[in-house]
C-alpha positions in Angstrom: 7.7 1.8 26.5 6.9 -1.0 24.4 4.0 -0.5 22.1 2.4 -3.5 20.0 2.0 -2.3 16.5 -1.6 -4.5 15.7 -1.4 -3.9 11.5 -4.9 -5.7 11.0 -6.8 -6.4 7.6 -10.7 -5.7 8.7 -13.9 -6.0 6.6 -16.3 -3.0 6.4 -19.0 -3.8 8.4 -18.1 -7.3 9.7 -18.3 -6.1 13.5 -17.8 -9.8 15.6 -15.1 -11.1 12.9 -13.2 -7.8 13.5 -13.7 -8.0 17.1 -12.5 -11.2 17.2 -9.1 -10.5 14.8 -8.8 -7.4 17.4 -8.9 -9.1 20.4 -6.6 -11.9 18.8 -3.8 -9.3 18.1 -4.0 -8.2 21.6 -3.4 -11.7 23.2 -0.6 -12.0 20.7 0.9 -9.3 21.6 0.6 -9.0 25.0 2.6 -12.7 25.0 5.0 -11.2 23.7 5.6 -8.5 26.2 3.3 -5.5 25.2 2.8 -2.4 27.0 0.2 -0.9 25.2 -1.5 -2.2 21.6 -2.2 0.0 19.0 -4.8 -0.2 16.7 -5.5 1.4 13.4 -8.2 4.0 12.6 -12.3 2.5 13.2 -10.7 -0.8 13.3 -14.1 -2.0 15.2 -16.3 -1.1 12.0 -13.6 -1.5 8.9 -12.7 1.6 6.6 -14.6 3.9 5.2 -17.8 2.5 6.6 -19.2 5.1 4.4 -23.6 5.0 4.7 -23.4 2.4 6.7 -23.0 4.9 9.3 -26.5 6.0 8.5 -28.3 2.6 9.3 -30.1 2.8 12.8 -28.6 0.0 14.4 -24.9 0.4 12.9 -23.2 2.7 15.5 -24.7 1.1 18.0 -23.9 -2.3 17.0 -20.2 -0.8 16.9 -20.4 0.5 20.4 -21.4 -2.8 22.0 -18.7 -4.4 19.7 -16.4 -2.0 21.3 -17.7 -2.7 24.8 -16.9 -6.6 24.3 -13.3 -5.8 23.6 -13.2 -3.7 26.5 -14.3 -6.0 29.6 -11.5 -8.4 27.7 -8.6 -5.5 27.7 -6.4 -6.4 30.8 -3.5 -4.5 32.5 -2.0 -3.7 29.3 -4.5 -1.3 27.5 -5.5 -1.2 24.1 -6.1 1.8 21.6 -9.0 0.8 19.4 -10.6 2.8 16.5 -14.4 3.0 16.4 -17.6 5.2 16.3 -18.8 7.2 18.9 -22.2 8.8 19.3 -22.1 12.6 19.8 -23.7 13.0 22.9 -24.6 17.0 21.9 -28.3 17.4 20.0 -26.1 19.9 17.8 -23.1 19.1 14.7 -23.0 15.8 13.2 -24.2 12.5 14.2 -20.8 11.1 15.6 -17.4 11.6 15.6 -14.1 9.4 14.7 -12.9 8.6 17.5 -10.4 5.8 19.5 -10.9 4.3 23.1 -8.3 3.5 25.4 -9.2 0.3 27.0 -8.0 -0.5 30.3 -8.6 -3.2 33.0 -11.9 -4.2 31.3 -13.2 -0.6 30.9 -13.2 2.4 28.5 -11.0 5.4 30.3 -10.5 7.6 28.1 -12.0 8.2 24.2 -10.1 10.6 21.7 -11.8 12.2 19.0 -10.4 12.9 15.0 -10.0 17.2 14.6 -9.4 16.9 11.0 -12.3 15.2 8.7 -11.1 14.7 4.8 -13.9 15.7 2.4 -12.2 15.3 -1.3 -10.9 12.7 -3.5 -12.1 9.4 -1.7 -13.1 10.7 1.4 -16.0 12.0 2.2 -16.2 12.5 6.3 -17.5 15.2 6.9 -20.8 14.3 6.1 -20.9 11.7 8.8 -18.4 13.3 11.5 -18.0 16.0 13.8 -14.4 17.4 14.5 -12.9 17.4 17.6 -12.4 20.8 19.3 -8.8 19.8 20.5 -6.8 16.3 20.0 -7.2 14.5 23.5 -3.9 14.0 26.2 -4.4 10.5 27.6 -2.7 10.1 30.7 -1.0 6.7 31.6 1.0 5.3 34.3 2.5 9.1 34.4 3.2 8.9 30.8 1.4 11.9 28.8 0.1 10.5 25.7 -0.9 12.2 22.7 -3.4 10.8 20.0 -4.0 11.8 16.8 -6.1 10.0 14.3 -5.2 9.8 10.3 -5.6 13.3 8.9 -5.1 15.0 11.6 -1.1 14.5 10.6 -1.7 16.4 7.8 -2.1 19.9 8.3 1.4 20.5 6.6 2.7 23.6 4.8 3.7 21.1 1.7 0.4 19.3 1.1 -1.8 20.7 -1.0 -5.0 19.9 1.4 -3.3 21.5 4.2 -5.3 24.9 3.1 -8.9 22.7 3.8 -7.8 23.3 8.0 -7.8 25.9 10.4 -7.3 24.1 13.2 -3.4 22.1 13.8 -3.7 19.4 16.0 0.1 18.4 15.9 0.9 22.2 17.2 -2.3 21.9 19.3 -0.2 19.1 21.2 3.1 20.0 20.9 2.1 23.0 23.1 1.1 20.2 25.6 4.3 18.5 25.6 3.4 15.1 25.3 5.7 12.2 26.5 4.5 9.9 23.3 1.8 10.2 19.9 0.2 8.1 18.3 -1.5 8.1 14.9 -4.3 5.4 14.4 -4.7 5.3 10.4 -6.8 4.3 7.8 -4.6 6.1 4.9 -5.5 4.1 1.6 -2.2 3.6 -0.8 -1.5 5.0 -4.3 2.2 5.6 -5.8 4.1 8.1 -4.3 2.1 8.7 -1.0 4.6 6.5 0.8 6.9 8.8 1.0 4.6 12.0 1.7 3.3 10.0 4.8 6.6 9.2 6.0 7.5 12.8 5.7 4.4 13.8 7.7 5.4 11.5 10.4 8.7 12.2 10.7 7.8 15.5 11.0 5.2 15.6 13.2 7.3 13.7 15.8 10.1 16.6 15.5 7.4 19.4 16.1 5.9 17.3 19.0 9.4 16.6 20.4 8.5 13.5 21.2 8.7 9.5 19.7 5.8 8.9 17.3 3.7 5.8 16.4 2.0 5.5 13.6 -0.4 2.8 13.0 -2.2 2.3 9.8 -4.7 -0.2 8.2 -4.0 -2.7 5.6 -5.9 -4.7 3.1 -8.8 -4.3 0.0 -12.1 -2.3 1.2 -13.7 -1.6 -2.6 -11.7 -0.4 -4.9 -9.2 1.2 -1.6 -6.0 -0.7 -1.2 -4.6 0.2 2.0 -0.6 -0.3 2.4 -0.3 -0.8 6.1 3.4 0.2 6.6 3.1 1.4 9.7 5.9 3.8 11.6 7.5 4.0 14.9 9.6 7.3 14.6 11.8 8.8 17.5 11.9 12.6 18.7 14.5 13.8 16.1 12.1 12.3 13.2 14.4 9.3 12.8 12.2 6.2 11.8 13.1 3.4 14.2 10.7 0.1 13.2 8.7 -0.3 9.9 6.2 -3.3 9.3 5.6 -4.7 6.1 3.6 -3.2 3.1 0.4 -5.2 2.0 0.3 -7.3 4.6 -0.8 -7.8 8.1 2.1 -7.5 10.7 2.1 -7.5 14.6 5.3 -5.9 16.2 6.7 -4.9 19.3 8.6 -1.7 19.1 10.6 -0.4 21.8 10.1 3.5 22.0 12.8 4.6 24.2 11.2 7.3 25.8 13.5 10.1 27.2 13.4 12.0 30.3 14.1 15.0 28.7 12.9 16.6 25.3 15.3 17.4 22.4 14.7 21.8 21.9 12.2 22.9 19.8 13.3 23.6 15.8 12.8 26.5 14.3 13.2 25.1 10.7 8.9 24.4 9.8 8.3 21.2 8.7 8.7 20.2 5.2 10.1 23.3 4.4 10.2 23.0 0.7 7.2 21.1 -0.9 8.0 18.1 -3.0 8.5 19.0 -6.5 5.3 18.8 -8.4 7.7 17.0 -11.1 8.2 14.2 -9.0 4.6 13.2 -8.7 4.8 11.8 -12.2 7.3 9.8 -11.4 5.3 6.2 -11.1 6.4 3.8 -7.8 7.4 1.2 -8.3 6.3 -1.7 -10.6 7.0 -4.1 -7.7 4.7 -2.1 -5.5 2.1 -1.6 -7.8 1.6 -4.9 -8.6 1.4 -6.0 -4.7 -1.3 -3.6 -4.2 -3.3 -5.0 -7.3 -3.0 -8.0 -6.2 -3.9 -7.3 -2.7 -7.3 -5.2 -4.1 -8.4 -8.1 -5.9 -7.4 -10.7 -3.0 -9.9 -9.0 -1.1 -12.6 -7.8 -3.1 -13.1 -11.1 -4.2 -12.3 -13.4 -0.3 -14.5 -10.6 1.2 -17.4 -10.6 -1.1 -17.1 -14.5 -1.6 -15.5 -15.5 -4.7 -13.5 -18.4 -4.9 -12.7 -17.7 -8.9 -12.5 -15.9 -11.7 -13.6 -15.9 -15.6 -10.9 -13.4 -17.4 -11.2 -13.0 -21.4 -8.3 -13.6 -22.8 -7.9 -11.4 -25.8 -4.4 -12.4 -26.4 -3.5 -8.9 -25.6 -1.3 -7.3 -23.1 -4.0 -5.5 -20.8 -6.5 -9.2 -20.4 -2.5 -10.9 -20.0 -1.7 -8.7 -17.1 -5.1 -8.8 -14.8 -4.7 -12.6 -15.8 -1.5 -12.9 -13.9 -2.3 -10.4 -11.1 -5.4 -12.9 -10.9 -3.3 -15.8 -10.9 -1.0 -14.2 -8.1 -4.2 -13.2 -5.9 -6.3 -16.3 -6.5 -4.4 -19.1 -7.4 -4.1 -20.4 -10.5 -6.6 -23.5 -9.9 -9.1 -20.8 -9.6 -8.4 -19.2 -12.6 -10.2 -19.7 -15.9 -8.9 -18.0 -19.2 -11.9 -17.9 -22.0 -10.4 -17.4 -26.0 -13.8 -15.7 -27.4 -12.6 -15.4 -31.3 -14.4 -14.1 -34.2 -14.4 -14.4 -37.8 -11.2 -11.5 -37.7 -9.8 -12.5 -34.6 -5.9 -12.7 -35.8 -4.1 -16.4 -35.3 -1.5 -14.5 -33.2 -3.8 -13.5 -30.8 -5.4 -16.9 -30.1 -2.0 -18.1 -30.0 -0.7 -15.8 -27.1 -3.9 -16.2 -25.7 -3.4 -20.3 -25.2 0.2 -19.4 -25.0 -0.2 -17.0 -21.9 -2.3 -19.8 -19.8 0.2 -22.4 -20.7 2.8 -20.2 -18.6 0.0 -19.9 -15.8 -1.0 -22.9 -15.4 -4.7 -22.2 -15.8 -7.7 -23.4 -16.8 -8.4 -22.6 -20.6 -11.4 -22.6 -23.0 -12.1 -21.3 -26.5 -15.7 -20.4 -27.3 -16.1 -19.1 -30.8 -18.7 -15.8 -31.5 -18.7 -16.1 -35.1 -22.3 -17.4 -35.5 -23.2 -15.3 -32.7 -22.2 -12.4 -34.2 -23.7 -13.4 -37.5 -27.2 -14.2 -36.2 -27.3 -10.7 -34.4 -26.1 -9.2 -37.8 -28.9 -11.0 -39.8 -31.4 -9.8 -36.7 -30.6 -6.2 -37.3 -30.1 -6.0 -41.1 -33.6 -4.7 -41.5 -33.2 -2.1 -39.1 -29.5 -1.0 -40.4 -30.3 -1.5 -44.1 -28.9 1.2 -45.8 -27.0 2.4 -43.3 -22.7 1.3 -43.7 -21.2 -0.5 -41.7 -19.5 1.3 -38.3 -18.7 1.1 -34.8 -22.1 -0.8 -34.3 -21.3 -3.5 -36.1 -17.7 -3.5 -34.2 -19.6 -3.2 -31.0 -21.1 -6.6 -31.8 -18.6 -9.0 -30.8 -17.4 -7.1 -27.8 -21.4 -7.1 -26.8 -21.2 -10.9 -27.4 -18.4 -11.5 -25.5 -20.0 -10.0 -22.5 -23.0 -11.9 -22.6 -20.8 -15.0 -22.6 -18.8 -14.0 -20.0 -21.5 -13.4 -17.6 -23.5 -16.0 -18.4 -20.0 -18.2 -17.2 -20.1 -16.0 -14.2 -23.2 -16.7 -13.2 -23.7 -20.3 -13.4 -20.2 -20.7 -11.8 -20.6 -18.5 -9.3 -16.9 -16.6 -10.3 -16.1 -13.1 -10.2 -15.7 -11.8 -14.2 -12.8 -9.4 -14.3 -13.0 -6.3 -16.6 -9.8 -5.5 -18.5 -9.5 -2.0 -19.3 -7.1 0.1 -18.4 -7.0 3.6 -17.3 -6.0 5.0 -20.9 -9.0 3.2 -23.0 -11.4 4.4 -20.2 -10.4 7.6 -20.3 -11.0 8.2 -24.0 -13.8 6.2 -23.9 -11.7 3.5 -26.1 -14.5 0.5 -24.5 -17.9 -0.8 -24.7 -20.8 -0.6 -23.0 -22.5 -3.8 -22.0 -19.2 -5.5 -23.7 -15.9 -5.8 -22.3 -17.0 -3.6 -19.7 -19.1 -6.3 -17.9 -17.9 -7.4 -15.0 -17.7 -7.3 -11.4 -13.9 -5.4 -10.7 -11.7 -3.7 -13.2 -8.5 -4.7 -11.6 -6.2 -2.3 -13.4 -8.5 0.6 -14.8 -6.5 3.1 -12.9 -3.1 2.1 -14.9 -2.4 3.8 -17.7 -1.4 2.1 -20.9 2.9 2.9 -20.5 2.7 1.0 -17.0 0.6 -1.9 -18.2 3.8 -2.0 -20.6 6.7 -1.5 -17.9 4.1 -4.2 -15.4 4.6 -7.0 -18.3 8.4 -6.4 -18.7 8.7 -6.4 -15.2 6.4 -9.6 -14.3 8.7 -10.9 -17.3 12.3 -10.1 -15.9 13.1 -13.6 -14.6 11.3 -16.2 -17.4 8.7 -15.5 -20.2 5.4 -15.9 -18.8 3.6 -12.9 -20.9 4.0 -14.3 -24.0 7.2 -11.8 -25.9 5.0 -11.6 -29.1 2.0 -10.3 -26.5 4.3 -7.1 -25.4 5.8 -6.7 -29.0 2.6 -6.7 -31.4 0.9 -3.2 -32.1 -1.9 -3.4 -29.7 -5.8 -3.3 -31.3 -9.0 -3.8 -30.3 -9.9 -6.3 -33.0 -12.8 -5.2 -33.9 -12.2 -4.6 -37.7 -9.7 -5.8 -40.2 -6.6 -4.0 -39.8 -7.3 -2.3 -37.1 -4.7 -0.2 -34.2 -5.4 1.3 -31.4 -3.3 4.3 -32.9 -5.9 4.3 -35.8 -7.7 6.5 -33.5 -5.4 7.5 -30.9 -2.0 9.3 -30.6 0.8 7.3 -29.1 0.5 6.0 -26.0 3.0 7.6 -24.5 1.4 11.2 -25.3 -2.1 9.5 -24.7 -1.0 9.0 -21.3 0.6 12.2 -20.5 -2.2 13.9 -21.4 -4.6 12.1 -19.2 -2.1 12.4 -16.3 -2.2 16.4 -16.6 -5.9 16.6 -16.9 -7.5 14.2 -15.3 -5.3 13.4 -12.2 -3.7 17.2 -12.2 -6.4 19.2 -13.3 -4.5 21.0 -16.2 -6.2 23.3 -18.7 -6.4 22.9 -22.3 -4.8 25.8 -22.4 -1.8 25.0 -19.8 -1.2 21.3 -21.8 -0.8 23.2 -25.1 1.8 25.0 -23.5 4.0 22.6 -22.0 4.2 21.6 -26.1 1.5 19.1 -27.0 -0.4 19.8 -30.3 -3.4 21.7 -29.9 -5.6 19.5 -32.1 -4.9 16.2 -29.9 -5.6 18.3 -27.0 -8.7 19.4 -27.9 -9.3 15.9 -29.4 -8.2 14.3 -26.4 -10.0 16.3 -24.0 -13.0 16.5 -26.1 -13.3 12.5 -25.5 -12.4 12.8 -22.3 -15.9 14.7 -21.6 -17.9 13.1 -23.7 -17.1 9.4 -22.4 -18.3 10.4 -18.5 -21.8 8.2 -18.9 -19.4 5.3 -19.8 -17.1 5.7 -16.6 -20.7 6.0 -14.2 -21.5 2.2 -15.7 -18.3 1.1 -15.3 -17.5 -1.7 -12.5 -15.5 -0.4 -9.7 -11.9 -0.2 -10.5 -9.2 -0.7 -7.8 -7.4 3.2 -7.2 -3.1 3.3 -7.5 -3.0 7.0 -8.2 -3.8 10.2 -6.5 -7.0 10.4 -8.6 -8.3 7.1 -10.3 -12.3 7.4 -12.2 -14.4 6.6 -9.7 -15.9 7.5 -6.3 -13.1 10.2 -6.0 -13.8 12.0 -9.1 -17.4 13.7 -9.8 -17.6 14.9 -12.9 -21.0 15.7 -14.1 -22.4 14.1 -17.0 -23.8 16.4 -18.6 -21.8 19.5 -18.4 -20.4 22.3 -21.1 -17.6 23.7 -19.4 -14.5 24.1 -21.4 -11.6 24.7 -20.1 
């Protein structure tokens, strides 16, 4: 059977343009020879659709969406995600579901068993779970479809525990002829592999040739990977489309008269080593799926360009080339915002680094700003010394400034920060934290290093002295970032066990760190969660970035 992989980029909410990019897949693909076209998961409304869900005329604006695809769905059928209205007075509102278009009609509608309700997701307060995946029948073919998490009851994943119910067992006791998986699975490093492994394993169980589709594209701060599978009985992966971009395919599925034997061996019958999920992907990858967040954060909310701050330092150097990369460098404007200790190097680098871009650059000088606000508050700070208020200053400055370019040119202002200074609460408020998307506040400090060397392994275009220099804030004389933090490298290993693994004090201290920047560590860790709920959204690379997936309460006294 040959199935037309549609690997779509939709916009949350955008009902007749994702109708129409649906509906152009499907001609495309039926030209070139089609049997059935696969869609990925609520492709009609765009993923997560999150409260959306809850406006009156949402789901059924998405159900008449759906019905104008259908009456145009020929002799080859289509598989489209959407939302359906629970017909029952009892459960949830609606459920996940997919329709199987045929001959200008819905046949058949499957329904999602397994509904995510931790880190990003959240579906269980919209859906209700299927009792059983659905068996679509089709020109004598028996076709099994599963929807996005409902791969992943698996004895290795961690999440596995949140289900009773199995749907891949649920239809492998069916014997199904062919499965499908319609996906919305959003990207960070390492899942790549874990999804594969899922899929190849799921087609063993089921006996049977698997398709996966999934979504691609920016949808807030979820970057979505699209690498969609066709896998055959034995788990052997037969056609793989691109990662971070939109792909149609035909895949040939060679289905078999008979079924290979069930195995007896469980899927995934060792987990994968906790050890390895520290291991970063790669910098290539990471830096397409940046680029791909801020692509379409900023063409799907309406920006043209972007204001950056160019501090001369490695972080503002970085988002200034992934912006350059997503935007295009004629829409990229670098602003130089030195005061009175702003160091000649970092100008320098600063003018040096747009040179190598190609981009527009300006230098507005803060040092009478900064003064007049100094001479403003002197009655209020008189004998008081000088401290991290007066520091705060410029960076407060600088946002004004920033914004105020942001506004009248109608450009999108990105943040800077990374995942490290965020986490520690190494930022300010109302300062270089203004902005509209902080593109890489889920990198840590060590992969904002290995990014530059990386972007830098053909020609210079990070200025060297940029990576070299001892990084600082620049807020004082003198001043490191290691003034007031431990290396980076221990920085970032402890951030990586507590935040994104959920270590204890107690557990960090013994894998060897030194109790006193643990507790130190951890200590700003807490205290800096009213900073993170002000900060602009941030686009997520790992399994737990700050933001929507992460709920810490800020104002707690729990010490672990």
């Amino acid at each position: 059977m040959r199935i037309g992989l549609a690997q779509i980029n939709t916009i949350v909410g955008d009902l007749a343009g994702n109708r129409a990019k649906i509906l152009d897949a499907y001609r495309a693909l039926v030209a070139r020879g089609a049997e059935l076209v696969v869609f990925p998961e609520l492709a009609v409304t765009g993923y997560p659709p999150r409260d959306l869900l809850f406006k009156r005329s949402f789901v059924p604006d998405n159900e008449d969406s759906l019905n104008e695809i259908a009456v145009q769905i020929g002799a080859v059928p289509a598989l489209v995600g959407f939302v359906e209205t629970n017909p029952s007075a009892e459960g949830r509102r609606f459920f996940n579901a997919a329709a199987f278009c045929h001959n200008g009609e819905i046949t058949a509608i499957a329904r999602k068993s397994l509904l995510p309700s931790y880190d990003v997701f959240d579906e269980d307060r919209y859906f209700e779970p299927a009792d059983i995946p659905r068996i679509i029948h089709h020109n004598a073919l028996r076709i099994g479809v599963t929807i996005c998490e409902d791969l992943w009851k698996n004895p290795a994943i961690e999440t596995a525990r949140l289900y009773r119910a199995n749907p891949v067992a649920t239809l492998a006791a069916q014997n199904p002829d062919i499965a499908i998986n319609l996906s919305a699975s959003p990207w960070h490093y390492n899942k790549g592999r874990i999804c594969e492994q899922l899929v190849t394993d799921a087609a063993r169980a089921m006996r049977c040739p698997l398709v996966y589709v999934n979504a691609i594209g920016g949808n807030d701060e979820l970057i979505f990977d699209g690498q969609s599978l066709v896998v055959d009985a034995d788990g052997n992966i037969s056609t793989r489309l691109a990662a971070f971009s939109e792909e149609m395919r035909i895949a040939d599925c060679g289905l078999r008269n008979e079924k290979p034997p069930a195995s007896s061996a469980s899927p995934l019958a060792s987990a994968i080593p906790h050890s390895e999920l520290r291991i970063p992907h790669s910098n290539a990858a990471i830096f397409e799926a940046l680029v791909l967040g801020l692509r379409d954060y900023a063409q799907k909310s309406g920006f043209k360009r972007a204001h950056i701050a160019l501090s001369g330092g490695i972080d503002s150097a970085l988002v200034a080339v992934i912006a350059v990369e997503a935007l295009g460098a004629e829409n990229v404007t670098g602003i130089s915002l030195p005061s009175e200790i702003s160091s000649q190097h970092s100008r320098d680098d600063a003018r040096a680094l747009a040179q190598n871009l190609g981009i527009r650059f300006e230098t507005i000088s803060i040092a009478d700003a900064v003064a007049a606000c100094e001479t403003a508050l002197a009655p209020s700070f008189a004998g008081r010394a000088r401290d991290v208020a007066e520091e705060n200053i410029q960076a407060r400055i600088r946002g004004v400034l920033m914004m105020a370019l942001s506004n009248k040119f109608g450009s999108l202002l990105l943040t800077t920060g990374n995942k490290s200074e965020i986490a520690v609460g190494y930022c300010t408020l109302y300062g270089d934290m203004c902005g509209g998307l902080a593109v890489i506040s889920d990198v840590l400090k060590t992969q904002v290093y290995a990014l530059s060397r990386w972007i830098n392994r053909d020609r210079e275009i990070i200025p060297q002295n940029t990576i070299d220099k001892i990084p600082s804030a620049e807020l004082r004389p003198g001043q490191a970032d290691q003034d007031s933090l431990p290396p980076y490298e221990i920085l970032d290993a402890l951030i990586q066990g507590y935040v994104e693994e959920g270590e204890s004090r107690r557990e960090l201290i013994a894998r060897g760190f030194d109790a006193a920047v643990v507790n130190d560590i951890i200590r700003k860790i807490d205290l800096n969660e009213y900073k993170r709920k002000q900060a602009a959204p941030g686009l997520k690379i790992t399994p737990l970035a700050f933001g929507v997936g992460r709920r810490i309460p800020i104002v707690q006294k729990y010490v672990s």
